[in-house]
C-alpha positions as CSV (number, residue, x, y, z in Angstrom):
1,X,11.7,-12.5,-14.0
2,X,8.3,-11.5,-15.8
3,X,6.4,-13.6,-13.1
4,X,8.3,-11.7,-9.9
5,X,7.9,-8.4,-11.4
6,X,3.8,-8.7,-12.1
7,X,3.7,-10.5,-8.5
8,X,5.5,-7.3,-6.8
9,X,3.1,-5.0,-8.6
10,X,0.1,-6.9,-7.7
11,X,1.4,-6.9,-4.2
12,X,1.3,-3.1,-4.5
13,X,-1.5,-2.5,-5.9
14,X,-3.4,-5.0,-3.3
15,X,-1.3,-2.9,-0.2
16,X,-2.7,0.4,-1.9
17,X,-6.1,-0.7,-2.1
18,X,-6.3,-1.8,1.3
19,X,-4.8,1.3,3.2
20,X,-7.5,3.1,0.6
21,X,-10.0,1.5,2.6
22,X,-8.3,2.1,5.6
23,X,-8.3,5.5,5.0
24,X,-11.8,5.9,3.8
25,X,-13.3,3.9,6.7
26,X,-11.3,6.8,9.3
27,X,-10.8,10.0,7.2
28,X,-8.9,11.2,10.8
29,X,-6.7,8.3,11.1
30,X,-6.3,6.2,8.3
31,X,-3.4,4.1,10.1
32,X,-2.2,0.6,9.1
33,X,-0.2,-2.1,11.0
34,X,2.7,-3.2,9.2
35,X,1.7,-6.8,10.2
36,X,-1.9,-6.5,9.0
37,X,-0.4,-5.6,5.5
38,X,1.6,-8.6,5.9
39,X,-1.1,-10.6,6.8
40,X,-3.0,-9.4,3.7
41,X,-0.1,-9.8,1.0
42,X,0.6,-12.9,2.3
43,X,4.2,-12.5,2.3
44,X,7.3,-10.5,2.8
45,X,6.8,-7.2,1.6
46,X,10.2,-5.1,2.7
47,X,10.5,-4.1,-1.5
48,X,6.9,-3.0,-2.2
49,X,6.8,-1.1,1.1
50,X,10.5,0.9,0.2
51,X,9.3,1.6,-3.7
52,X,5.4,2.7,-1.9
53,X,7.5,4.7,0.1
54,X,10.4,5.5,-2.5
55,X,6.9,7.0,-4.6
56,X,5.4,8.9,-2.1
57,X,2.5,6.5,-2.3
58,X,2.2,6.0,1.4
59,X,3.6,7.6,4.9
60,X,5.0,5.5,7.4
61,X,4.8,6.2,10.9
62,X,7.2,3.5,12.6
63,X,5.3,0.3,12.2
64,X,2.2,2.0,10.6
65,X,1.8,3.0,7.3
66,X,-1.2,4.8,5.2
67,X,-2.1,6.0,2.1
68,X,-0.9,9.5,1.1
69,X,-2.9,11.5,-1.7
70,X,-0.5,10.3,-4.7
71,X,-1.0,6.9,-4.1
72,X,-5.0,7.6,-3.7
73,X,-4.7,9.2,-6.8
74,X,-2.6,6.1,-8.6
75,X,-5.6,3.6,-7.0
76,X,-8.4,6.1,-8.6
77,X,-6.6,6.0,-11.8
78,X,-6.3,2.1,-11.9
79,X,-10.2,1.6,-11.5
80,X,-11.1,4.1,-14.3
């Protein structure tokens, strides 16, 4: 149980990170593809994307997603 619950958070945290970047690299826009996170995770990620959601951490537009200002301010947190 210890392993699945530190892979799910790391599977956050690395979905965070990169709709960070996303965001940074087009302040007006900021938009990620569902399957581009998937790509990146390198697996199903249905739960992380509900609790992101559940959190506030991200906005979803349909099949896009991206970084709201809680879950920049959780990923600014984590590197200090």
């Amino acid at each position: 149980m210890h392993k699945l619950i530190a892979e799910s958070r790391s599977i956050r945290v690395a979905l965070l990170k990169a709709l960070y970047l996303a965001l940074h690299a087009d302040p007006g826009q900021g938009w990620v593809w569902r399957r581009e996170l998937e790509r990146q995770a390198g697996s199903a990620i249905d739960f992380e994307l509900n609790y992101l959601s559940e959190r506030h951490y991200l906005q979803a537009d349909g099949p896009k997603y991206r970084i709201s200002a809680t879950g920049i301010d959780f990923i600014e947190q984590e590197n200090d």
